[in-house]
N, C-alpha and C positions, 0 to 999 in steps of 0.2 A: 136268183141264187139256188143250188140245186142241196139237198138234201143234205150232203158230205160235207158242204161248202156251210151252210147253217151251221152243224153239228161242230164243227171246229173253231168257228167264229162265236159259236157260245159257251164250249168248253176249254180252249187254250188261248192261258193266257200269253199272249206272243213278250207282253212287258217284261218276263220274267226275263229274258235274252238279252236284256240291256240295262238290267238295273239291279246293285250291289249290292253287297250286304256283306256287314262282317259276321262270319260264323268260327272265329278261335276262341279255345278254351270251349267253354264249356255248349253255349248253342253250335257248334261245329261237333257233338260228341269228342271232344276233347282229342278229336284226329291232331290238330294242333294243341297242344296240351295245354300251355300259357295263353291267354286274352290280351292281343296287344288292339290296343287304340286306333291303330294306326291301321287302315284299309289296305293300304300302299304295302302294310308287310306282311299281312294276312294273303296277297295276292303272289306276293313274292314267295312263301314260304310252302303254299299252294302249287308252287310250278314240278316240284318235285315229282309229286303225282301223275303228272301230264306230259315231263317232257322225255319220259323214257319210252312214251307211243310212236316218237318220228327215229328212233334210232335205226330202223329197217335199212337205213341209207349204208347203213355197215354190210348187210349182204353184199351187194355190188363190188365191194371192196374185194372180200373174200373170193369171189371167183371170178374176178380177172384175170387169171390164167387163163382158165376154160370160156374167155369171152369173146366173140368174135370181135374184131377191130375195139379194142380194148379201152385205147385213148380216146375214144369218142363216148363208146356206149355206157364205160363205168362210171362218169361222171353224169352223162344223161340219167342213169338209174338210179343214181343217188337225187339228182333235184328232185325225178320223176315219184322218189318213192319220198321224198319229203311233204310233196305238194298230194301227195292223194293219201297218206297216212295222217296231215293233217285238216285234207277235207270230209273225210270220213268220218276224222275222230270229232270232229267238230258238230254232223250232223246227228252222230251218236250221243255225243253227251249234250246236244239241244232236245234230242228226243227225250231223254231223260228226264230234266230239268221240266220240260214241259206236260209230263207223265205224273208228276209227283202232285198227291192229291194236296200236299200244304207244303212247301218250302222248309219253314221252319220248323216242321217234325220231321222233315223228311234230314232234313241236316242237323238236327240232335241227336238221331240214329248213327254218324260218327259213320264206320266203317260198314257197319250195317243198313245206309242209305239206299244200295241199291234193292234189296231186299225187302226194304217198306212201299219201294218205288213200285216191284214186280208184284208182290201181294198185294198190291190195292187194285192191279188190272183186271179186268172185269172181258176178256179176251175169250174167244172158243178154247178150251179143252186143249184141243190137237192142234193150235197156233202155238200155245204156252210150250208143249210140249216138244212139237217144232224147235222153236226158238232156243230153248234151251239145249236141245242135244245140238244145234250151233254151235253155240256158247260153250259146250266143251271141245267142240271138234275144233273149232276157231282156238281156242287155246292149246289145244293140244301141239296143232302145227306151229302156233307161234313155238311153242316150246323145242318142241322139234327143229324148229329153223336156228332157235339160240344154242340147241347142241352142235346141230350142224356145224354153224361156224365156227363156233368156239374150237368141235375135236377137227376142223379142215386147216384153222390155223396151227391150232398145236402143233398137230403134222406136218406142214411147211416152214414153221420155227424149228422144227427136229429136223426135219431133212436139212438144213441149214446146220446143224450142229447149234443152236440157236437155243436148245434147252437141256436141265441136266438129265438121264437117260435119254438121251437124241437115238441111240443107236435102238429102242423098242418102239420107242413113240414115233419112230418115223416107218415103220413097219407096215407092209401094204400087203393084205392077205392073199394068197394066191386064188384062193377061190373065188371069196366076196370081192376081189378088187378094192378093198377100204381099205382105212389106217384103223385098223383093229383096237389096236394098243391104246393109240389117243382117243377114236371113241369111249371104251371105258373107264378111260381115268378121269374127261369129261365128265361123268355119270357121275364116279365118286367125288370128286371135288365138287360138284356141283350138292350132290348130296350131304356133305360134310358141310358148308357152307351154310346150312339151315337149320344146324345144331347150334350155332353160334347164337341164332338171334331168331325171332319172327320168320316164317319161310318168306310170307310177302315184300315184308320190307326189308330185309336184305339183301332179297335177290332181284330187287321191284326197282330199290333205293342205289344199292350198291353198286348189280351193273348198272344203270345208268350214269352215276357217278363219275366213275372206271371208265367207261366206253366214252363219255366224253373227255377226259384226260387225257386217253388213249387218241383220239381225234386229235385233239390239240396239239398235242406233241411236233408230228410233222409238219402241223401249221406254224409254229414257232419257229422249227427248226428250217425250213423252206424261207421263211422273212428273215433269216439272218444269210441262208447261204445264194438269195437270189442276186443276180448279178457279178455273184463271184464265183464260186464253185459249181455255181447251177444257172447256165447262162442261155440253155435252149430249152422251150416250153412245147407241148404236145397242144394239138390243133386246139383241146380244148380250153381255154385259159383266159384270165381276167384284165390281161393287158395290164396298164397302168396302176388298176384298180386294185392289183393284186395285195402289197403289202397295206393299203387302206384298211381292205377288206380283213386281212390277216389280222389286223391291228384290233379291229370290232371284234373280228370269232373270240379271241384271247377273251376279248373281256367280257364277254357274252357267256363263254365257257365258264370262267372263274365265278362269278354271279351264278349260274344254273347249276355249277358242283356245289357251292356254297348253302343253296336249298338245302342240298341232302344232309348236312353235318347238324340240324336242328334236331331239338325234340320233337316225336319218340324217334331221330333216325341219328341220336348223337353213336350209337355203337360205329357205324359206317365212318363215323370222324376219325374213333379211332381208330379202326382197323386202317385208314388213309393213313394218319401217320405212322402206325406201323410200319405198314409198306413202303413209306419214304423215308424211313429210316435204316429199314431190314434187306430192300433191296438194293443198295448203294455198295452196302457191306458185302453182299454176296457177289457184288460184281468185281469189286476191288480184291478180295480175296480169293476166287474162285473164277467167275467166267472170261475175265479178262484175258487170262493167260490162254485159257483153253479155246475160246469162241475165236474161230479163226475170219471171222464173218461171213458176208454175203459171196455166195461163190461168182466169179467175174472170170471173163475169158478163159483161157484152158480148163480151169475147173469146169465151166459150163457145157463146154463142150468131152468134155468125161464124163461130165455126170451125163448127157445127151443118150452117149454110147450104153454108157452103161443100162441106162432105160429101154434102151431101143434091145441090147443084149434079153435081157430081163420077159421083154414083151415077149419078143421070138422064143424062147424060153418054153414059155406058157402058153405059145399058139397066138399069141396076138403078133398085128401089124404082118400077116402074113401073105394078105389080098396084093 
């Protein structure tokens, strides 16, 4: 056995990767704030944390416009990015766990876990430091990819007449080529959003919440309308298997939104019922009349011209 191979074999403990332990209420740093008994709900309540690292599968989504053979590759980039955000995240938080000079101080430290985890490494200088300008840059672009989408859908819910001021938010600047308008209302709403409550868990708790609800949606709404109104399926699709399948997300969904409504992330409970309260009303009162919906035949092809108008315009499409 060579040098590396000793050193790891007498400093990590590999046990640690396969054996439990409740840490809620108070040896958890009271991340979960109550101590229940029960292992089974300590884990459940636990998912919150973890299950907003595979939602990447949402980009794909968003630019399926701009995606080549679309029916194929948005659905390969969703499993794609499922299967390697949670082998990643998995090797990430084993290196952790396996990093941490005591377990149970290392998870009485609560949210300050990883920070007992980083100051007890004993690493060069210019690794440490390394790693951490990572650690922002890696964040930054996740961050940056959560506005992305957020202000690309804005802007294609407005180009639709799909929101109210549709007619700014769907505004594409002549210069930058962006939707101006919905990038920065992204900014603010997202920034408002963290006066509410915790910036992390809010926006940590919430959108994930949200973005699976948001998921669901069409899965529900697909297992009611297949084989009636929705009778031809794209090359990519689950056969048989489909409303099964549909059947498990649902309740897979309802369980993993469920996490997020616990202590400390009861605020996000209510702002959900809010929302299912507040936007019913605004649709019965307000966008119903006016949301003429999805544009379909003639309109697509106006809107087509008018783009192509638009382009020519401003020197594009002129090759």
């Amino acid at each position: 056995m060579d040098k590396t191979g000793l050193y790891l074999g007498m400093f990590l403990d590999f046990s640690r990767l396969f054996t439990f332990s409740n840490y809620t209420g108070d040896p958890g740093g009271g991340v979960i704030p109550e101590h229940t008994p029960s292992i089974f709900l300590g884990f459940f309540f636990g998912l919150i944390y973890v299950m907003y690292t595979i939602t990447g599968f949402d980009a794909s989504g968003h630019t399926s416009e701009e995606t080549h053979d679309a029916q194929v590759n948005v659905p390969k980039g969703m499993w794609t990015s499922v299967f390697y955000s949670w082998t990643f995240g998995l090797v990430m938080v084993a290196a952790i766990i396996l990093a941490m000079p005591k377990l149970d101080e290392g998870a009485a430290q609560g949210f300050g876990a990883f920070n007992y985890m980083w100051n007890s490494l004993t690493m060069p200088h210019w690794l440490a430091v390394f790693l951490a300008v990572g650690f922002v840059i890696v964040n930054y672009i996740c961050a940056l990819a959560g506005l992305t989408s957020t202000s690309r859908m804005m802007y294609a819910f407005s180009r639709d007449g799909g929101l109210p001021f549709s007619n700014y938010l769907s505004r594409v600047g002549t210069n930058t080529r962006t939707p101006g308008y919905a990038v920065w209302t992204a900014i603010v709403l997202a920034y408002a959003s963290t006066l509410y409550a915790d910036a992390f868990l809010i926006l940590a708790t919430g959108c994930a919440v949200f973005l699976y609800i948001s998921y669901m949606i069409p899965v529900i709404a697909g297992f009611f309308a297949e084989g009636k109104t929705w009778t031809e399926k794209g090359p990519f699709n689950l056969g048989s298997w489909s409303k099964p399948n549909a059947i498990i997300s649902a309740i897979g969904v309802a369980l993993l939104t469920t996490t997020g409504f616990f202590p400390p992330n009861q605020r996000v409970f209510y702002l959900t019922i809010a929302m299912v309260i507040i936007l019913p009303i605004l649709w019965v009162a307000f966008e119903r009349n006016r949301f003429e919906g999805v544009p379909t035949g003639k309109k697509i092809a106006d809107r087509q011209k008018m783009i192509a108008e638009v382009e020519k315009k401003y020197g594009e499409g002129n090759d």
